[in-house]
N, C-alpha and C positions, 0 to 999 in steps of 0.2 A: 271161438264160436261167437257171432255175434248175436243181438237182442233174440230177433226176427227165430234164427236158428234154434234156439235157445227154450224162447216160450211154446213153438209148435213141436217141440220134439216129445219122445214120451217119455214118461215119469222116472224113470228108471234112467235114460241116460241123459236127463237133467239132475238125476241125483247124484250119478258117478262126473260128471263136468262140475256138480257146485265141490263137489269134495276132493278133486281133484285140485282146485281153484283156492281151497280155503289159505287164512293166512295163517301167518305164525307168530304173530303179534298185533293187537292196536296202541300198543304203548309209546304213546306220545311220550315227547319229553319232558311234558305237562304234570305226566299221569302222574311221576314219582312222587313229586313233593309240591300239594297246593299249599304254595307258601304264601300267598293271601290269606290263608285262615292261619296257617303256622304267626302270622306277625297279629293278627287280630287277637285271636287267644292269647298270644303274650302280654301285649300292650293293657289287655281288658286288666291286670293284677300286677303291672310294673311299678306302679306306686307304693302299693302293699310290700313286693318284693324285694324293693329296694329300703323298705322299712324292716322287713323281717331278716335281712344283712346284718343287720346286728348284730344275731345271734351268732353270726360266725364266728367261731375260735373262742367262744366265751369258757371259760375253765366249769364254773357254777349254770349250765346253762340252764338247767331246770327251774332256778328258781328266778334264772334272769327274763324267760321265757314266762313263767307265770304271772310277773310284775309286767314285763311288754305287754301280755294279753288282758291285764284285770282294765289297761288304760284305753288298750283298742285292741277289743274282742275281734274287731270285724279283719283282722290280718291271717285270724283262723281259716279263715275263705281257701286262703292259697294253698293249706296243707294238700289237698287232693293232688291235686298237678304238682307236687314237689316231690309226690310217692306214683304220677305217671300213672291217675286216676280218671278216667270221666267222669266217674257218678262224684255227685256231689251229698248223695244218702248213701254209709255204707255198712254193710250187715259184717258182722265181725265174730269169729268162733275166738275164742279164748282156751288153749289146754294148761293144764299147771304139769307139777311134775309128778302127777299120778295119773295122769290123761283125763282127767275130771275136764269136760268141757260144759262152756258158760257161753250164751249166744247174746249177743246184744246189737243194737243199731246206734249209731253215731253220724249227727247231721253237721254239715259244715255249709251249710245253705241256709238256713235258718240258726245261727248260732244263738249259742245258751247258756250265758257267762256262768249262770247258776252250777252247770254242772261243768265247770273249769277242769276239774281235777279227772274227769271223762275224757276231756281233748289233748291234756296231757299226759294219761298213764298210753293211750294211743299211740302219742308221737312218741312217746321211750319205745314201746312195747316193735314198732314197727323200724326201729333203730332210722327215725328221722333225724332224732337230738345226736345221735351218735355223728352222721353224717354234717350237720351242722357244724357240730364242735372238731370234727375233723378230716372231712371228704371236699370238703368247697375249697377250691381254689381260684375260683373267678366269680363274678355277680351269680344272685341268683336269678335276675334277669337271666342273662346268658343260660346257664342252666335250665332256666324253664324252657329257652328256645330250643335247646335239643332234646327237651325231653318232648316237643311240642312236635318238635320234625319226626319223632320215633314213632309218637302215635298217629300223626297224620299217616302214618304207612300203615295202619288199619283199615282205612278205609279205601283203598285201592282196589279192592275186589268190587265196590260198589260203583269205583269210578271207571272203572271199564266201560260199566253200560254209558254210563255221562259221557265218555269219549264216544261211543256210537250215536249218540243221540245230538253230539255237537258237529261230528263229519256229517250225519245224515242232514242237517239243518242247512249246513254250509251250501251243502249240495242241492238243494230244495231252492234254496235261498234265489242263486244263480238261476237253475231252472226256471224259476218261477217270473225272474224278472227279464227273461228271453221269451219266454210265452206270454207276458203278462195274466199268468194264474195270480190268484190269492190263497197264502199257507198258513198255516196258527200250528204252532207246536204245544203240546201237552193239550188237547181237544177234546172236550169233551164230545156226548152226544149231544145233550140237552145244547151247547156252546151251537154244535154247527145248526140244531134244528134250530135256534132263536137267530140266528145269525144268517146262516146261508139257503134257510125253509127244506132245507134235507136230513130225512129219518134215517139214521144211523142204527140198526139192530146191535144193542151189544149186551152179551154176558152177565155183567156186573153194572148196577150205575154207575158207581164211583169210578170206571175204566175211564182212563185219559190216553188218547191217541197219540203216539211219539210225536207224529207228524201229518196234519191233514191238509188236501188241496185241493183246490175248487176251481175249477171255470166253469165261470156264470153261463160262457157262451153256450157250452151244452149241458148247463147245468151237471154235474157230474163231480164226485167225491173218489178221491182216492186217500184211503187212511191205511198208515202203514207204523210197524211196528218193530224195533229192532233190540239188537241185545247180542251179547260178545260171552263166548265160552272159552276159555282155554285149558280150563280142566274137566273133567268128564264128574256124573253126580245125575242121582234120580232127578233131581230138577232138569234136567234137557227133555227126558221122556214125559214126564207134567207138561213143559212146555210144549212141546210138538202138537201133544195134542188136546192142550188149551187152544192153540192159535189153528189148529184144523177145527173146530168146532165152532170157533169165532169167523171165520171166514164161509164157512157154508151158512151160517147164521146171515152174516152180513149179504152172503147171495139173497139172502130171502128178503129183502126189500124192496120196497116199490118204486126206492128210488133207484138212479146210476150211480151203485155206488161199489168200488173196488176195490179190495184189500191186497196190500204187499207186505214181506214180511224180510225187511234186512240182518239176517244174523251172519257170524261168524264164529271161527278158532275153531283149533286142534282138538277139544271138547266134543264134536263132534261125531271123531270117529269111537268115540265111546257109544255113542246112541245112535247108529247107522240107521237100524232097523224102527225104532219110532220116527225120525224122521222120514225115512224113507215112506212111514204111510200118510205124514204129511204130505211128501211129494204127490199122494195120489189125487189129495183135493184143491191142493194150493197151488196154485198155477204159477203165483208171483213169488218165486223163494231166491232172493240176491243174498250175493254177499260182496266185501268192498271192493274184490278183482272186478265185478261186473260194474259196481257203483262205479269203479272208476273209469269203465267203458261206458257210462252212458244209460244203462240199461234203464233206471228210473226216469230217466229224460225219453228214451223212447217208448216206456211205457204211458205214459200220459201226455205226450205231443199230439 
């Protein structure tokens, strides 16, 4: 089905062609491991780590470990990322052996040589000294690097959207400079009204448009929004009809302004039926089978 067929059909069997259509992945080879931040995060505490090597293999590490820290408190930093932490403040339950629990916080962002003997019953209690004195067998550089690759795979579900938002740019990009449009990604309203003299109706102030495009020549905006499911979850049905309500909004302007809305994944067919009353207001609903036919090129040519 090409564009033309596609946008004049009705709601219904434009929702069985997008679903029919969807993918089964956007997973770049990118996606798995952004090892740019894997090598950043390491490097920011190599100095430290390669200081706190010391402690390897040490028989007395405890008290070798409290003489290393009385000299440089600040190599306590790296404990978090050696127990495959983000937070860098962390709240901590304590039980003994009658279940008697004790709650406390421990900061290792602000260190506080004063309370030493805190940062150390910690590292015993969480068997880091253990590991120290006998689990290392290579730098702890290295080690931090995999433990740096383990938890960069947290944040993958986040970078899904990042990968739609970087194909949809890609794809903008080209278009833009065959038509000679002008496009700003992450747009605000207040952005395009200082900018391009066109009122954007939207929702929320603080909304940032994935992707907006402009010819001057007929004055005219098209802001579009995208986003990747591949598992099903009440957020598709929030979203559906968030972006139905943003889009008959965005009708109500005085300016020419046109909303598109690129999503995808097998997610989908968990939430048929909120999208499907998307489908009744949303005219512009792609996903990347069509992106890759063209379809946002022929919508605003």
């Amino acid at each position: 089905m090409d564009f033309k067929e596609y946008i004049n059909d009705e709601p219904k069997e434009r929702l069985d062609y997008f679903m029919e259509t969807l993918s089964t992945t956007n997973r770049t080879p990118e996606y798995y491991v952004n090892w740019e931040k894997v090598n950043r995060n390491t490097e920011k505490y190599e100095l430290e780590l390669t200081t706190m090597g010391y402690l390897i293999g040490k028989d007395n590490i405890i008290e070798e470990a409290r003489e290393l820290f009385k000299k440089q408190p600040e190599l306590l930093k790296t404990v978090p990322i050696l127990i495959a932490a983000r937070d860098r403040k962390l709240d901590v339950l304590l039980l003994d052996d009658n279940d008697n629990m004790e709650f406390y916080d421990i900061d290792f962002k602000n260190i506080d040589i004063g309370n030493l003997e805190v940062y150390i019953e910690f590292m015993e209690n969480s068997g880091l000294f253990d590991f120290l004195q006998n689990g290392v067998h290579k730098s702890l550089v290295d080690f931090v690097y995999g433990v740096e690759t383990g938890l960069d795979s947290n944040g993958r579900k986040n970078r899904s959207g990042k990968v739609m938002e970087d194909i949809l740019e890609r794809n903008v990009a080209k278009m833009c400079e065959r038509l000679n449009y002008k496009y700003k990604d992450q747009a605000s309203a207040k952005w395009m009204h200082d900018t391009w003299g066109v009122h954007v109706p939207v929702d929320k102030s603080e909304r940032r448009f994935d992707m907006a495009i402009y010819d001057d020549e007929r004055d005219k905006v098209y802001v579009i929004e995208t986003n990747y499911y591949g598992g099903g979850g009440s957020k598709l049905k929030s979203v559906s009809g968030e972006f139905r309500s943003l889009n008959n909004l965005i009708n109500s302007s005085e300016h020419d302004v046109t909303f598109a809305w690129v999503t995808d994944g097998q997610g989908w067919h968990t939430a048929k039926i909120p999208l499907s009353e998307a489908f009744q207001d949303i005219k512009n609903i792609f996903n990347l089978s069509m992106l890759r036919k063209d379809y946002i090129y022929d919508l605003i040519k």
